[in-house]
Every structure is written in C-alpha cells, then in structure tokens.
C-alpha positions in Angstrom: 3.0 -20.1 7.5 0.3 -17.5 8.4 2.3 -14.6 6.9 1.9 -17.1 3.6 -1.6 -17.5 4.1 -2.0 -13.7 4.2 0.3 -13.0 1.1 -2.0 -15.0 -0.6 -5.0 -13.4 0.4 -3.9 -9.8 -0.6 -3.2 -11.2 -3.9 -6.6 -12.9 -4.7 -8.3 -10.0 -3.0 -6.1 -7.5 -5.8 -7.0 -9.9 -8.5 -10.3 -9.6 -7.9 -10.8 -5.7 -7.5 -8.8 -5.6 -11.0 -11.2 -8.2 -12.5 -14.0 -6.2 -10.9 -12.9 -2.5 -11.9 -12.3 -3.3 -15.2 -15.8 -5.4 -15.2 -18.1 -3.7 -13.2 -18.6 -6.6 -11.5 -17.5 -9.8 -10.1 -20.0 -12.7 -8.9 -20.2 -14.7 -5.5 -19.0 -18.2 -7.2 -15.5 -16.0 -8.4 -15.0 -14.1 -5.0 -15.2 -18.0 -3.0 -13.4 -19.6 -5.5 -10.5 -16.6 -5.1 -11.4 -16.6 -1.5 -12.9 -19.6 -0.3 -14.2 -20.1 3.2 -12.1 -19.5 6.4 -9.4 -17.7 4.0 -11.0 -14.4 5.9 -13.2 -13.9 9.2 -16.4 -12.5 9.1 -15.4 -8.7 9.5 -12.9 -8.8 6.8 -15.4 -10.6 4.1 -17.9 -7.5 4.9 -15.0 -5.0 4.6 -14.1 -6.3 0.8 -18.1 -6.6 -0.1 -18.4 -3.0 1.4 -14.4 -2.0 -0.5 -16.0 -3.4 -3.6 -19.5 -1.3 -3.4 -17.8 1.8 -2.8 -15.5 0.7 -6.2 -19.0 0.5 -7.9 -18.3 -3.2 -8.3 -21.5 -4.8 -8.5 -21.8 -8.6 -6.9 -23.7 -10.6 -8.6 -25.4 -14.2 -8.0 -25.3 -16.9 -10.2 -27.9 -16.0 -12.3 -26.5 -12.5 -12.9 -28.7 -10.9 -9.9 -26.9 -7.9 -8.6 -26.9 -8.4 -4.9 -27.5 -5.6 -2.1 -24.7 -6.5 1.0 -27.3 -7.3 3.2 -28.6 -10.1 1.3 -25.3 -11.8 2.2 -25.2 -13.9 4.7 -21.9 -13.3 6.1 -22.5 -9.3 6.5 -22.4 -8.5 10.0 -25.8 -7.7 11.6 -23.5 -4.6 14.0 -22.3 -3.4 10.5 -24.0 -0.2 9.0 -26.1 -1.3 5.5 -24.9 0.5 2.5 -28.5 1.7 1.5 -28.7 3.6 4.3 -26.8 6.3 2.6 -28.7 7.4 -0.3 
C-alpha cells in the first residue's frame, strides 16, 4: 500500500513541475490540492518548494503574491533560506 501511496506522489509531484516549467509558476491552492497534507513530511514539502525555486518556478498565493520559502509555514527552521544566496 505505501509503495502506492508513493507512486502517486511522484506523479503529482511531476505533474506539477511540468505545469510549473511550462507556467513559471504554480500556486499554494494547486500544490495541496496535487499534494494535500500528510501526502509528504515536512523535509520533503521544503525539498519540492526549494526543487521548484531552483526551476525558477515561482509559488504564488491566492491572490497571485509570489511567495519567498520562508514565508511558508512548513519550511524547516534547520533548513538554509534561499535568499541567502544572492
């Protein structure tokens, strides 16, 4: 069952850096509705915001905001911000 549960993942997870790439963006009601809650733990949520800012995907709220990583509240605190490189 859990090998089903993480076939499905990988699949939203490529449907949405397709829908993103070919975008430039994605927003945080399509990501939980591809992925809703508990589909991934905390460390794998960061990795696909982080996988999606290094595809220049921007995330955006519902009111078209683009949002920075550490506005959302399931990055990791331990995690490195992405500004920090510039």
């Amino acid at each position: 069952m859990s090998s089903l549960k993480i076939g499905r993942s990988h699949k939203a997870r490529k449907a949405l850096f397709t829908r993103g790439i070919r975008r430039g963006f994605l927003t945080l009601d399509e990501i939980d509705e591809a992925l809703p809650s508990g589909s991934l733990t905390d460390a794998e949520r960061w990795l696909l915001f982080y996988s999606l800012k290094a595809s220049r995907v921007e995330i955006r709220d519902s009111n078209g905001n683009t949002l920075d990583l550490a506005e959302r509240p399931s990055a990791i605190d331990s995690e490195p911000e992405l500004d920090q490189q510039h």
